[in-house]
N, C-alpha and C positions, 0 to 999 in steps of 0.2 A: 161547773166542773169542766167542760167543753169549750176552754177560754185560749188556750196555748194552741197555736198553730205554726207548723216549722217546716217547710218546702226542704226538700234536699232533692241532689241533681248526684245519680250515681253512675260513674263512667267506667267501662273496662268490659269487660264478656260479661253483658248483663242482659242480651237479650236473646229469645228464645233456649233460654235454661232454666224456665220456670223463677224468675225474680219478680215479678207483680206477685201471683198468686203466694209466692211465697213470703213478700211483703205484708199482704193482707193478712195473710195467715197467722205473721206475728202482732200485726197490730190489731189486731181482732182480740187475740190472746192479753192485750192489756188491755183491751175498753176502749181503741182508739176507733177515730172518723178519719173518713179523707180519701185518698185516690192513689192507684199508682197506673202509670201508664208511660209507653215508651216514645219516645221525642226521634223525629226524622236523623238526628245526628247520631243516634246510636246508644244514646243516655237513655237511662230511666227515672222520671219523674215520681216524686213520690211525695204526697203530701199527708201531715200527722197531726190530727188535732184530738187536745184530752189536757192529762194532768200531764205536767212537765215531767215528773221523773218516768212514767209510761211511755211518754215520747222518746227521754233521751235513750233509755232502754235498747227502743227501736231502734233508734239510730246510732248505735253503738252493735243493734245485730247488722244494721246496713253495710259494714265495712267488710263482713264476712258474707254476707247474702246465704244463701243454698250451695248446697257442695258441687254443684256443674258450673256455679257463676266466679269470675275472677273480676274482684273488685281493686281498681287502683285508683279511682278517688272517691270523696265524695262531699258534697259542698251545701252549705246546708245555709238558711237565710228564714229568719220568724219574720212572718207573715199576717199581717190584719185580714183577716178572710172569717165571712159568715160559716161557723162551721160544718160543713155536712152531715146528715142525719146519718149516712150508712159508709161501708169505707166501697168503694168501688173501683173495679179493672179498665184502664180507657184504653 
């Protein structure tokens, strides 16, 4: 089930407006693994592993994030990675 793993790189007002927890929060809600955590440039790192159409889900909420974040892009790249047991905040 835990086969499909997809990295995306979300740039724009996405840090300290609550966009990690609010990542997990969705992909928790479909069954996903993986991580999100924010990168020195100002990005948010977010990684999804699960059933592809759960993922795309996600990353279809990624373009809107939470109502304090202003998303203007987001780049996304599938990923060979062992998939993590739990989704976690880095």
């Amino acid at each position: 089930m835990h086969e499909y793993c997809l990295k995306a790189w979300i740039t724009g007002r996405v840090q300290g407006v609550g966009f990690r927890a609010a990542s997990r929060d969705q992909a928790l809600r479909e069954g996903l693994t993986g991580h999100a955590r924010n990168l020195g440039d100002g990005r948010v790192e977010v990684l999804l592993c699960g059933e592809r159409v759960a993922v795309d889900r996600v990353v279809r909420w990624l373009w809107q994030g939470p109502p304090s974040s202003r998303v203007t892009h987001v780049e996304c790249e599938k990923v060979d990675v062992t998939p993590p047991s739990a989704f976690e905040l880095g």
